[in-house]
PDB file of N, CA, C, O and CB in Angstrom:
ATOM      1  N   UNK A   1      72.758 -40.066  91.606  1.00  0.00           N
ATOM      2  CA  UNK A   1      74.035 -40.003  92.300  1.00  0.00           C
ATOM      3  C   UNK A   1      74.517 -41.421  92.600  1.00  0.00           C
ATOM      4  O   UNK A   1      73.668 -42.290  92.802  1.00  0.00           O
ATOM      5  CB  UNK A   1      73.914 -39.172  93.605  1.00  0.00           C
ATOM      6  N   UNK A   2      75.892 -41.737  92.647  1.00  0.00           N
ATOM      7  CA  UNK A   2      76.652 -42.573  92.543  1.00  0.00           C
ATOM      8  C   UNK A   2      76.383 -43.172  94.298  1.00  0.00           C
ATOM      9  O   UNK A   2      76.215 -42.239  95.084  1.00  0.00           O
ATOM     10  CB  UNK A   2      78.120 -41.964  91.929  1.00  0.00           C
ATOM     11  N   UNK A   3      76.330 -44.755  95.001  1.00  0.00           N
ATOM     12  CA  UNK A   3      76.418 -44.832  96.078  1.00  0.00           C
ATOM     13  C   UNK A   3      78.184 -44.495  96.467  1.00  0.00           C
ATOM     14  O   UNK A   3      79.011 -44.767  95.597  1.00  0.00           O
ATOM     15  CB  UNK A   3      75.742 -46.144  96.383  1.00  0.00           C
ATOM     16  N   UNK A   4      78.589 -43.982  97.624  1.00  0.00           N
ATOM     17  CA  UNK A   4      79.641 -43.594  98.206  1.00  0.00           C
ATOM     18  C   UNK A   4      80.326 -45.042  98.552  1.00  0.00           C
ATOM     19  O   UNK A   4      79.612 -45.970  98.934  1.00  0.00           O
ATOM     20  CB  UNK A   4      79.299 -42.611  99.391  1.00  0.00           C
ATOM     21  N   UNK A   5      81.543 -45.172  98.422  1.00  0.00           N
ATOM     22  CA  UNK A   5      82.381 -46.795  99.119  1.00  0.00           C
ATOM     23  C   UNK A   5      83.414 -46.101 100.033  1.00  0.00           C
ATOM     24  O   UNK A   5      83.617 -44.934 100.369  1.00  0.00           O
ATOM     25  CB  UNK A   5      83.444 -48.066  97.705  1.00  0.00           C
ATOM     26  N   UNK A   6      83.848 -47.008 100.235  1.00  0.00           N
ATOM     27  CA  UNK A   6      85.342 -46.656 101.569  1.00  0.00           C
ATOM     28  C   UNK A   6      86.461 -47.256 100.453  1.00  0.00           C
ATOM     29  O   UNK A   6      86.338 -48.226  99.706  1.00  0.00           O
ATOM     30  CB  UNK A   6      85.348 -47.972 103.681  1.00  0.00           C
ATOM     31  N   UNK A   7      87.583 -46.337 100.611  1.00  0.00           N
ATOM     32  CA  UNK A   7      88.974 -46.422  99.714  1.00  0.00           C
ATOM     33  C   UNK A   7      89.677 -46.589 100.534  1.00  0.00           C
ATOM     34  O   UNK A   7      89.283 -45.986 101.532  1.00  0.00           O
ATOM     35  CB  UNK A   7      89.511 -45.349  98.863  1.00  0.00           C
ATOM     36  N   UNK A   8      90.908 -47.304 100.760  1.00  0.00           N
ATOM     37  CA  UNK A   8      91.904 -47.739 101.810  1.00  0.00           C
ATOM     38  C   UNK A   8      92.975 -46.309 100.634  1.00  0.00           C
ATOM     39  O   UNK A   8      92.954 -46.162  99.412  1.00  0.00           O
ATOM     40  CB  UNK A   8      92.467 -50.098 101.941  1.00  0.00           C
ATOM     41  N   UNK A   9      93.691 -45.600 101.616  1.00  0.00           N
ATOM     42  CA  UNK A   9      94.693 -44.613 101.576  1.00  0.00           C
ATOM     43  C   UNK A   9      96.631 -45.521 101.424  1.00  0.00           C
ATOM     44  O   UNK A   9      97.370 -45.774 102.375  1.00  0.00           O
ATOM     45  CB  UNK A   9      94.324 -43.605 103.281  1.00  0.00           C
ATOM     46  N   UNK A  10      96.812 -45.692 100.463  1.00  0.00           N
ATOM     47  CA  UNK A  10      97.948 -46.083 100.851  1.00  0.00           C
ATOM     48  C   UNK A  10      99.720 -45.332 100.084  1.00  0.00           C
ATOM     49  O   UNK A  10     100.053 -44.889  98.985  1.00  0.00           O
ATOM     50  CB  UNK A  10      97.631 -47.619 100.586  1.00  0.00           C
ATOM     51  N   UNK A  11     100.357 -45.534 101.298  1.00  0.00           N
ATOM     52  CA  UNK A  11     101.060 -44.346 100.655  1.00  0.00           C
ATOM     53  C   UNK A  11     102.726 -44.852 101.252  1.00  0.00           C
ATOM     54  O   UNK A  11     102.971 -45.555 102.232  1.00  0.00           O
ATOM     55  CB  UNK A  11     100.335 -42.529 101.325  1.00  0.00           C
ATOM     56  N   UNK A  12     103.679 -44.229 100.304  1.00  0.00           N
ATOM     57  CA  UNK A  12     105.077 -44.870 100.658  1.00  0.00           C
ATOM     58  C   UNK A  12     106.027 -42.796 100.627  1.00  0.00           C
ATOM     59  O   UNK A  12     105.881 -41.832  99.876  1.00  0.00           O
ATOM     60  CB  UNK A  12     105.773 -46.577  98.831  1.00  0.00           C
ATOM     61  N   UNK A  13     106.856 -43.042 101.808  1.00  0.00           N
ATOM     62  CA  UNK A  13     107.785 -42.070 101.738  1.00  0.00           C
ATOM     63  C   UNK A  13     108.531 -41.371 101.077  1.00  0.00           C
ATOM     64  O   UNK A  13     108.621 -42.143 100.123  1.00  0.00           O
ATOM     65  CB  UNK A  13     108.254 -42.222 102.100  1.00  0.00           C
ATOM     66  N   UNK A  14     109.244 -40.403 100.755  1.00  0.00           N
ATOM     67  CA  UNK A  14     110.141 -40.241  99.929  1.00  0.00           C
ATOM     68  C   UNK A  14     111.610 -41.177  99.639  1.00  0.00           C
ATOM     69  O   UNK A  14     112.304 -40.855  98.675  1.00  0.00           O
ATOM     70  CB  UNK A  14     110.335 -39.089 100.244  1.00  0.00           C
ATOM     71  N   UNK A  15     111.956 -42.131 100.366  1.00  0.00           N
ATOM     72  CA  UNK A  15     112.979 -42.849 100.432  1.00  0.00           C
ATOM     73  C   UNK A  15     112.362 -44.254  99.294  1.00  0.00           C
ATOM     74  O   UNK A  15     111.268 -44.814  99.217  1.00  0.00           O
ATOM     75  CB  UNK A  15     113.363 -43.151 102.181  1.00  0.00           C
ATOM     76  N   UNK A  16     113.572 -44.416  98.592  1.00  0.00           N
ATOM     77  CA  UNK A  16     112.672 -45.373  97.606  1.00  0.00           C
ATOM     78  C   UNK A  16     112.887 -46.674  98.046  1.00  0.00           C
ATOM     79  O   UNK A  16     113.851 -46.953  98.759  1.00  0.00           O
ATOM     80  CB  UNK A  16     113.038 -45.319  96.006  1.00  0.00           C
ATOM     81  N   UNK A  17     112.064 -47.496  97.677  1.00  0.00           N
ATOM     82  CA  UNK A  17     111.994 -49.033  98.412  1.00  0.00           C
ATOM     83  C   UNK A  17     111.347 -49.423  99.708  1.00  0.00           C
ATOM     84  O   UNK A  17     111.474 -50.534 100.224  1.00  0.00           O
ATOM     85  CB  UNK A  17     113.297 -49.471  98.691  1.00  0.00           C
ATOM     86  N   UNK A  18     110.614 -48.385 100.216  1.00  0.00           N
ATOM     87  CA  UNK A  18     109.884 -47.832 101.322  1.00  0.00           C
ATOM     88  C   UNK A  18     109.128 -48.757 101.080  1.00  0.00           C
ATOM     89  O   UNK A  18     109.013 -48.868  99.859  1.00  0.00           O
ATOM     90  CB  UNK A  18     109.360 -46.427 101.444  1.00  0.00           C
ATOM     91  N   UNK A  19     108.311 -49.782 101.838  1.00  0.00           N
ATOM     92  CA  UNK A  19     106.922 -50.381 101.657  1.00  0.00           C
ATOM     93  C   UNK A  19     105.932 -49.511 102.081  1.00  0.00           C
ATOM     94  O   UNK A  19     106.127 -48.704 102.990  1.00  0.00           O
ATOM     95  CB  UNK A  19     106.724 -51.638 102.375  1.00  0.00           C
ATOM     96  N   UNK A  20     104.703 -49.636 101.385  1.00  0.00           N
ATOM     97  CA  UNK A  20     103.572 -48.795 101.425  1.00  0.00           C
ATOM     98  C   UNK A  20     103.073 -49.121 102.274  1.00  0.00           C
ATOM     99  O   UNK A  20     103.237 -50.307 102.560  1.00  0.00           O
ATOM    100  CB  UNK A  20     102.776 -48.688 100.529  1.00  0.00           C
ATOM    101  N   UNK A  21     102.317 -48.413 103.031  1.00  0.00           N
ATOM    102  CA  UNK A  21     101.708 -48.457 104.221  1.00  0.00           C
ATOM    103  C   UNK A  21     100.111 -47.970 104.229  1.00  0.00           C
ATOM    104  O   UNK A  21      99.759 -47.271 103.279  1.00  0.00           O
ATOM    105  CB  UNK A  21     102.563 -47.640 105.105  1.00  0.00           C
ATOM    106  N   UNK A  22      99.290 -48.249 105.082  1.00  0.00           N
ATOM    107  CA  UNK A  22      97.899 -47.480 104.933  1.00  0.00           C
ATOM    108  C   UNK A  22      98.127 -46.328 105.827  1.00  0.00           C
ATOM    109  O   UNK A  22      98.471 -46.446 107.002  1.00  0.00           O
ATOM    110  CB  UNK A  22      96.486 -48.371 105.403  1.00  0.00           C
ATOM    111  N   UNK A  23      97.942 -45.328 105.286  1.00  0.00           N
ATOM    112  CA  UNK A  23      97.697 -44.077 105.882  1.00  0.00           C
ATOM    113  C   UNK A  23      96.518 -43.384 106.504  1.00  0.00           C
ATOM    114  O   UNK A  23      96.393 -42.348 107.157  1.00  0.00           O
ATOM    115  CB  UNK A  23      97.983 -43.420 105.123  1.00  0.00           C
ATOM    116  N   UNK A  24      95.510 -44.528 105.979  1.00  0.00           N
ATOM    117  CA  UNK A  24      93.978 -43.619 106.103  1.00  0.00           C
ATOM    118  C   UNK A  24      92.673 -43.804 104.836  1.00  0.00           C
ATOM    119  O   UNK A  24      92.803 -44.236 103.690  1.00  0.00           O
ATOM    120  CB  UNK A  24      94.472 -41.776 106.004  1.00  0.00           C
ATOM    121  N   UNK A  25      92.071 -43.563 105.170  1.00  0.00           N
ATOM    122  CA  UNK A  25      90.343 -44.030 104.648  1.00  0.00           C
ATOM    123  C   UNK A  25      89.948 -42.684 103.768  1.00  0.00           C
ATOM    124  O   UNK A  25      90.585 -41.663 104.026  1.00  0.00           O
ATOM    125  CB  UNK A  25      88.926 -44.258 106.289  1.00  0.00           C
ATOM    126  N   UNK A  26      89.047 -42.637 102.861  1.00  0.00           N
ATOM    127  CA  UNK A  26      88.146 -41.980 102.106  1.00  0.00           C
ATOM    128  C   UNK A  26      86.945 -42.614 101.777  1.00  0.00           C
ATOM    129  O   UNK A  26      86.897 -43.747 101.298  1.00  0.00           O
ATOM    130  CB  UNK A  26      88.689 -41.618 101.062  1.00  0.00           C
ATOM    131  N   UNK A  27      85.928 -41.881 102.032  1.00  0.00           N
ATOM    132  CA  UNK A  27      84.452 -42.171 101.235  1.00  0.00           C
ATOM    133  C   UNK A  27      84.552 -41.422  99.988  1.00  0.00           C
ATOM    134  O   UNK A  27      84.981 -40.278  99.840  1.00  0.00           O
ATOM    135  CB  UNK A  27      83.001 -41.622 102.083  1.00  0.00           C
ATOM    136  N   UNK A  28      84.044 -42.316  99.015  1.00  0.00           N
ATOM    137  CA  UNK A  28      83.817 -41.117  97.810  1.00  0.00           C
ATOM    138  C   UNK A  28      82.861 -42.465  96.380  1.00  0.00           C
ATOM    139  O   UNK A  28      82.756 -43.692  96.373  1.00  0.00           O
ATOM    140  CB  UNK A  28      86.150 -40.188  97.052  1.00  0.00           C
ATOM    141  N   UNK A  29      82.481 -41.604  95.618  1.00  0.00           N
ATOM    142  CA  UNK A  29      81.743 -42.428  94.726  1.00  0.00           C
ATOM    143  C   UNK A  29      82.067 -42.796  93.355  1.00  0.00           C
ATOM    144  O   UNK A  29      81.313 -43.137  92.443  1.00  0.00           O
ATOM    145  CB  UNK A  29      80.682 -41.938  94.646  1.00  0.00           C
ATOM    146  N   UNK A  30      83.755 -42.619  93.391  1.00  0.00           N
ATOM    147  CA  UNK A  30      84.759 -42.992  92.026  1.00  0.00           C
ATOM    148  C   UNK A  30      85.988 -43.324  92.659  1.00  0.00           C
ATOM    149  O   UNK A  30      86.404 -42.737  93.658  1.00  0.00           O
ATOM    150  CB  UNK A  30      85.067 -41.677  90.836  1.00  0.00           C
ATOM    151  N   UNK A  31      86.613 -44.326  92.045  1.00  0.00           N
ATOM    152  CA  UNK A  31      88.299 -43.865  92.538  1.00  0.00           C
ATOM    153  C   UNK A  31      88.814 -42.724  92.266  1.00  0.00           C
ATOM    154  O   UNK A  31      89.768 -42.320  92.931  1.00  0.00           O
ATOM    155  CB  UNK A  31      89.379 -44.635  91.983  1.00  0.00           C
ATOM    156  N   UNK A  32      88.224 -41.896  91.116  1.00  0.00           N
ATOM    157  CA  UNK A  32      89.228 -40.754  90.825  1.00  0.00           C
ATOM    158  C   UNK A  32      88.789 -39.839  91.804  1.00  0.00           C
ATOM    159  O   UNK A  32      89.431 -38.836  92.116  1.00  0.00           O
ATOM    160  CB  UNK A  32      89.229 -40.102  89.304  1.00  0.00           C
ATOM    161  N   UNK A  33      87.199 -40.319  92.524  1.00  0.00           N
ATOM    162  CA  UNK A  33      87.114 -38.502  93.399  1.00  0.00           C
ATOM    163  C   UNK A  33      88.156 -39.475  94.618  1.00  0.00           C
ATOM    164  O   UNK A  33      89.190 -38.925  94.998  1.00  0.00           O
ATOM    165  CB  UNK A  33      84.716 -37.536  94.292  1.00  0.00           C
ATOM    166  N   UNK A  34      87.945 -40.357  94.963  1.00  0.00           N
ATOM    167  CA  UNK A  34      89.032 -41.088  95.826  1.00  0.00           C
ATOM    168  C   UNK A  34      90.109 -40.668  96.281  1.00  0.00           C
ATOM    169  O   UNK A  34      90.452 -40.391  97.431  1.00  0.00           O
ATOM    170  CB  UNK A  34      89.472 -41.983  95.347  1.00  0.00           C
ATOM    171  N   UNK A  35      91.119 -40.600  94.417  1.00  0.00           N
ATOM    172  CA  UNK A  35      91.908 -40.357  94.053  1.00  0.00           C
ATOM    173  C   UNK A  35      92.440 -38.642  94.899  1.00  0.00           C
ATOM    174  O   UNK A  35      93.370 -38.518  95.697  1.00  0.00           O
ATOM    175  CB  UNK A  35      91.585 -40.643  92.675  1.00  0.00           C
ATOM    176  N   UNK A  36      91.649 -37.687  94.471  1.00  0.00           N
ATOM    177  CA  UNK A  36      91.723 -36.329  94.728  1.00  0.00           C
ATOM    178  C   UNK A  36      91.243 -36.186  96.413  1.00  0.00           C
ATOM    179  O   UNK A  36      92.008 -35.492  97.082  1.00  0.00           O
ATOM    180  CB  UNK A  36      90.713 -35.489  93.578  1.00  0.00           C
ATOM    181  N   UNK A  37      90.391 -36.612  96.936  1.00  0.00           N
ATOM    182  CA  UNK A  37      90.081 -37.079  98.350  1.00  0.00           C
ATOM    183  C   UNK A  37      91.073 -37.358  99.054  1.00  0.00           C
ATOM    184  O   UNK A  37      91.180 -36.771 100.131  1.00  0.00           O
ATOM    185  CB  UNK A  37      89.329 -38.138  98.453  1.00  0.00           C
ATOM    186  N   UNK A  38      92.247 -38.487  98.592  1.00  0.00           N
ATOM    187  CA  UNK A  38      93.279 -38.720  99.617  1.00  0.00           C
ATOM    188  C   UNK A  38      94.479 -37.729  99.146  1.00  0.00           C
ATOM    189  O   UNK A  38      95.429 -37.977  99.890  1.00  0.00           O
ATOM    190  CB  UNK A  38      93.743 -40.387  99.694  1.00  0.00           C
ATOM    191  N   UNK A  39      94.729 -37.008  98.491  1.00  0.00           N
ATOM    192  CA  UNK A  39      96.075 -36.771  97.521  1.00  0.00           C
ATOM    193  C   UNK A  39      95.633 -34.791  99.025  1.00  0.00           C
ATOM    194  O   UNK A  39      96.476 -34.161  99.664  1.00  0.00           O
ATOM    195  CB  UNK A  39      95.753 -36.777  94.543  1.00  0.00           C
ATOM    196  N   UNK A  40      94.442 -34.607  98.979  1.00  0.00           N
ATOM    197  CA  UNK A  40      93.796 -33.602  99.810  1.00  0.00           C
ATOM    198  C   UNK A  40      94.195 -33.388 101.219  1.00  0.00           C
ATOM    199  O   UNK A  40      94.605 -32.470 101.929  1.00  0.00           O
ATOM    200  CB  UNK A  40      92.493 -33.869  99.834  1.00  0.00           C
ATOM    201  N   UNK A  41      93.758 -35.196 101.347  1.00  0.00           N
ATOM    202  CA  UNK A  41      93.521 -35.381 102.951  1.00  0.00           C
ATOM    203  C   UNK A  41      94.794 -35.726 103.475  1.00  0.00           C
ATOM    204  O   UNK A  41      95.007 -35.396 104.642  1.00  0.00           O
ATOM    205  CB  UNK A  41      92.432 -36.563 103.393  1.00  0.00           C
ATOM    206  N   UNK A  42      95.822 -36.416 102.751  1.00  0.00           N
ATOM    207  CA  UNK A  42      97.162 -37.257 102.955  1.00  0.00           C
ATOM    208  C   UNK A  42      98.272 -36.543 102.381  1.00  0.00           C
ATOM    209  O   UNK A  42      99.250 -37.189 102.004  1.00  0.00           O
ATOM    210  CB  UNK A  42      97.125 -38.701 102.280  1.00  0.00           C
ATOM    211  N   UNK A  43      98.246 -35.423 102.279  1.00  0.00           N
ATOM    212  CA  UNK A  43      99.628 -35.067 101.215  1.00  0.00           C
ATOM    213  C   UNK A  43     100.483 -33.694 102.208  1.00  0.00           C
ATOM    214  O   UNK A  43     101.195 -32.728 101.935  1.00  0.00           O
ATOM    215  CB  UNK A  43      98.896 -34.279  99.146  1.00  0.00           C
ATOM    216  N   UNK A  44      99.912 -34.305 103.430  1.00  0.00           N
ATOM    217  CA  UNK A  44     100.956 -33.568 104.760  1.00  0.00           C
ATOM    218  C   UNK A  44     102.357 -34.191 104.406  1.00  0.00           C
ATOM    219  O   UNK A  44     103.323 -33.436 104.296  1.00  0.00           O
ATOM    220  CB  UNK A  44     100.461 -34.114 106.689  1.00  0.00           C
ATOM    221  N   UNK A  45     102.472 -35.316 104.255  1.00  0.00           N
ATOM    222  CA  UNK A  45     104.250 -35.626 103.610  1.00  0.00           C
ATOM    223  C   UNK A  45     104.395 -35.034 102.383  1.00  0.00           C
ATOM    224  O   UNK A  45     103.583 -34.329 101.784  1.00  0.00           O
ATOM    225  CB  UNK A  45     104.738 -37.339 103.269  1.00  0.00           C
ATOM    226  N   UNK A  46     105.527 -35.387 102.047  1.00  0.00           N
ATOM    227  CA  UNK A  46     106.109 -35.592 100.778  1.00  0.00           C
ATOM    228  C   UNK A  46     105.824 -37.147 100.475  1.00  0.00           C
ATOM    229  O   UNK A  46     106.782 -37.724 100.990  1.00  0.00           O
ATOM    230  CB  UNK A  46     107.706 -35.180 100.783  1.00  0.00           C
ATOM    231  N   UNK A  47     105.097 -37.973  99.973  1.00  0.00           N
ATOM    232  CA  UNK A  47     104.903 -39.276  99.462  1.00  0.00           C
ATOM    233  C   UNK A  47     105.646 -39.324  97.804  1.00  0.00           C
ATOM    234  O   UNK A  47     105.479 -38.620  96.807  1.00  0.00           O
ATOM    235  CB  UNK A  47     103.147 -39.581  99.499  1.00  0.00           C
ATOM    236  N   UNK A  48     106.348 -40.284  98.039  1.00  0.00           N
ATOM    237  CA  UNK A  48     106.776 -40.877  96.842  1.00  0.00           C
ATOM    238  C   UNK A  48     105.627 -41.774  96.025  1.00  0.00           C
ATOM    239  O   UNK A  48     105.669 -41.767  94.795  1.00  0.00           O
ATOM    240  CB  UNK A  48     107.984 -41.735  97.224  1.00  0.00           C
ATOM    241  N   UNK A  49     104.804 -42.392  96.583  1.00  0.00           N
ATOM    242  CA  UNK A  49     103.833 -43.135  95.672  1.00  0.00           C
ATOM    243  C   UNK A  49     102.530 -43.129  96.255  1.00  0.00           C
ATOM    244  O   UNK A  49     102.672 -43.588  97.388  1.00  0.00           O
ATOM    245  CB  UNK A  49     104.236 -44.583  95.407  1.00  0.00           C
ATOM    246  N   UNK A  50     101.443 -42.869  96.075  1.00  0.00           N
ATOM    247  CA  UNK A  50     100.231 -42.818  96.837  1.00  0.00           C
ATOM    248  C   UNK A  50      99.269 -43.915  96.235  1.00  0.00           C
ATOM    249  O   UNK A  50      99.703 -44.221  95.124  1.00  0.00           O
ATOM    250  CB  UNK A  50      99.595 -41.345  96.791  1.00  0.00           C
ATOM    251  N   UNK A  51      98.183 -44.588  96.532  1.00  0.00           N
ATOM    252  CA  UNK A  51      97.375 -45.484  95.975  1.00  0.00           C
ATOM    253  C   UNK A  51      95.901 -45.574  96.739  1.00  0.00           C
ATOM    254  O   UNK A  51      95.956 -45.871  97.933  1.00  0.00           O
ATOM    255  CB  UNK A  51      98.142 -46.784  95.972  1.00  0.00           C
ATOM    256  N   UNK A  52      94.852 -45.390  96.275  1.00  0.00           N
ATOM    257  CA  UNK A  52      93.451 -45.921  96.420  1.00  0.00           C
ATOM    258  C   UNK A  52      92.951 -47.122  96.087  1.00  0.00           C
ATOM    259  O   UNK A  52      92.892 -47.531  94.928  1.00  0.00           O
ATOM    260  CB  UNK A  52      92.721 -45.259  95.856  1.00  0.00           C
ATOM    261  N   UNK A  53      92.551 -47.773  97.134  1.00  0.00           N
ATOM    262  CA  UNK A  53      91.966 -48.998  96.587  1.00  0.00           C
ATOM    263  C   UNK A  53      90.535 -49.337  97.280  1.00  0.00           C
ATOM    264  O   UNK A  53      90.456 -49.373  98.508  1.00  0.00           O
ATOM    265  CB  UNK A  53      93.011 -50.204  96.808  1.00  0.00           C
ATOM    266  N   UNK A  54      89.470 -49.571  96.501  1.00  0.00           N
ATOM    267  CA  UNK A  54      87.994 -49.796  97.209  1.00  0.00           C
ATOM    268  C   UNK A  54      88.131 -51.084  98.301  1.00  0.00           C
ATOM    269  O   UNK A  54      88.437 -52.242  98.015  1.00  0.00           O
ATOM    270  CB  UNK A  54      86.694 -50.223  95.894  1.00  0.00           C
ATOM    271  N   UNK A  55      87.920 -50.722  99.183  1.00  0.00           N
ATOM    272  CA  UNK A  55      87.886 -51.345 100.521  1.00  0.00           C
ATOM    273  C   UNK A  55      87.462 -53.403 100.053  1.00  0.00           C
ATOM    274  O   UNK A  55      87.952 -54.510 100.278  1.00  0.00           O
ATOM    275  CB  UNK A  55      86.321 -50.245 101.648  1.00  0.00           C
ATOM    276  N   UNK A  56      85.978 -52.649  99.135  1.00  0.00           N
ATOM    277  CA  UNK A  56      85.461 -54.401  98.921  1.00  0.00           C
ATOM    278  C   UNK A  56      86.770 -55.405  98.101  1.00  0.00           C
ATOM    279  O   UNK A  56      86.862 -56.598  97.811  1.00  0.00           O
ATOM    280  CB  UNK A  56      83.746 -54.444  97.603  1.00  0.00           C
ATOM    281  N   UNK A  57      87.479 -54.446  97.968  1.00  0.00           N
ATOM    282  CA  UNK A  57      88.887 -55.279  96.515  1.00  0.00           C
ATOM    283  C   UNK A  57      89.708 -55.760  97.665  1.00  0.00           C
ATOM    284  O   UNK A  57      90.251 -56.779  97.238  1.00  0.00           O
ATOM    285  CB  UNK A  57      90.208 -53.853  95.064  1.00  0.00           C
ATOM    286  N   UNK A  58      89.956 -55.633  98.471  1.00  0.00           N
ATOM    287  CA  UNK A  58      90.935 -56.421  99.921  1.00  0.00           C
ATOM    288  C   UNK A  58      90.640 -57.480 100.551  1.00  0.00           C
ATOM    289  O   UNK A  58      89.716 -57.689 101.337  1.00  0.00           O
ATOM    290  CB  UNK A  58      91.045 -55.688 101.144  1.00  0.00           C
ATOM    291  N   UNK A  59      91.840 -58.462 100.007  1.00  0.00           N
ATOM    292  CA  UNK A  59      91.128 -59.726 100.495  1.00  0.00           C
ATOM    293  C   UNK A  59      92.186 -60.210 102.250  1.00  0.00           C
ATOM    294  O   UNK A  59      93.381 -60.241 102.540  1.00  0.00           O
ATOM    295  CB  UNK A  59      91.307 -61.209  98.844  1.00  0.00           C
ATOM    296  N   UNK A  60      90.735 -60.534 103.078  1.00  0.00           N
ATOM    297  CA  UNK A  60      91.238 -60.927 104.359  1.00  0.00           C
ATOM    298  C   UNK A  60      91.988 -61.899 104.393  1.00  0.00           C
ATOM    299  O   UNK A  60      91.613 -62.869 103.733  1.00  0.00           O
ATOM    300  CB  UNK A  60      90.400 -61.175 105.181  1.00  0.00           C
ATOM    301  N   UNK A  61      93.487 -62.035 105.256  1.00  0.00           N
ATOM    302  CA  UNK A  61      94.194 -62.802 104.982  1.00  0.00           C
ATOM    303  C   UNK A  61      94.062 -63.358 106.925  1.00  0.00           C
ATOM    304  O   UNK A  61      94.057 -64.539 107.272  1.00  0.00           O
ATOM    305  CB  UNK A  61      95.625 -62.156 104.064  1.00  0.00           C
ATOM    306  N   UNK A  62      94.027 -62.893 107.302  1.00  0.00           N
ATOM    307  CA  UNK A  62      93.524 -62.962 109.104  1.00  0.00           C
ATOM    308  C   UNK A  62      92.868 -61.736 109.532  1.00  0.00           C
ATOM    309  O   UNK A  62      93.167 -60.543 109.576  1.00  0.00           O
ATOM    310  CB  UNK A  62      94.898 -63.101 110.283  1.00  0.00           C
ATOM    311  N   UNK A  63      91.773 -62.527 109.858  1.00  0.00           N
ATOM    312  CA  UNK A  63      91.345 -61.670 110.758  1.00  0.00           C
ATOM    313  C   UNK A  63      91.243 -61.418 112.186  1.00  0.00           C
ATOM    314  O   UNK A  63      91.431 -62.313 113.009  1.00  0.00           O
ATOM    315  CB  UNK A  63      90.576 -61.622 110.509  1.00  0.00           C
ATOM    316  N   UNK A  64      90.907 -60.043 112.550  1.00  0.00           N
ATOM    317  CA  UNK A  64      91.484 -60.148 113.733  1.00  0.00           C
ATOM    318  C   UNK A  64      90.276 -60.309 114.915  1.00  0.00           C
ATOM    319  O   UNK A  64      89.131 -59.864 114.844  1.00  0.00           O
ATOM    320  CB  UNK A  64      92.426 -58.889 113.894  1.00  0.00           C
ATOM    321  N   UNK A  65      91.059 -61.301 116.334  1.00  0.00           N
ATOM    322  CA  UNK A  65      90.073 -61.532 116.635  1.00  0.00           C
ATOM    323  C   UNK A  65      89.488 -60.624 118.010  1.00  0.00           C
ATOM    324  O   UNK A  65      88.351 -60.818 118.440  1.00  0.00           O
ATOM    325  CB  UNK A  65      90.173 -62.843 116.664  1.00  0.00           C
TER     326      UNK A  65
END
C-alpha cells in the first residue's frame, strides 16, 4: 500500500475570473484518489474549477508566526 499525503483542496466559484481559494484538505495515496476525495468532500457548491495539489509541492512564501 501506497503511504497516504495531505492534498491542499482548491476551488473557484461559478462566476468566472473568481480567484481560487483553498477550501479544504484530503489524505489520500494518489492525486487521482485526491482527485475523487475532494470533488466528494467539496462539491456542496457549484465550483467552476477545482484543483489538488500535494501539500509537500507548496512553497512557503511567509510564514506565519
Amino acid at each position: 500500500m501506497d503511504a497516504e499525503e495531505y492534498y491542499e483542496v482548491f476551488a473557484a466559484r461559478a462566476e468566472a475570473g473568481e480567484p481560487l481559494r483553498n477550501v479544504g484538505t484530503v489524505r489520500a495515496t494518489s492525486s487521482r484518489e485526491a482527485a475523487i476525495f475532494a470533488h466528494k468532500l467539496y462539491d456542496e457548491w457549484r465550483w467552476r474549477a477545482m484543483f489538488v495539489v500535494p501539500r509537500r509541492a507548496l512553497v512557503t512564501v511567509i510564514r506565519p508566526s
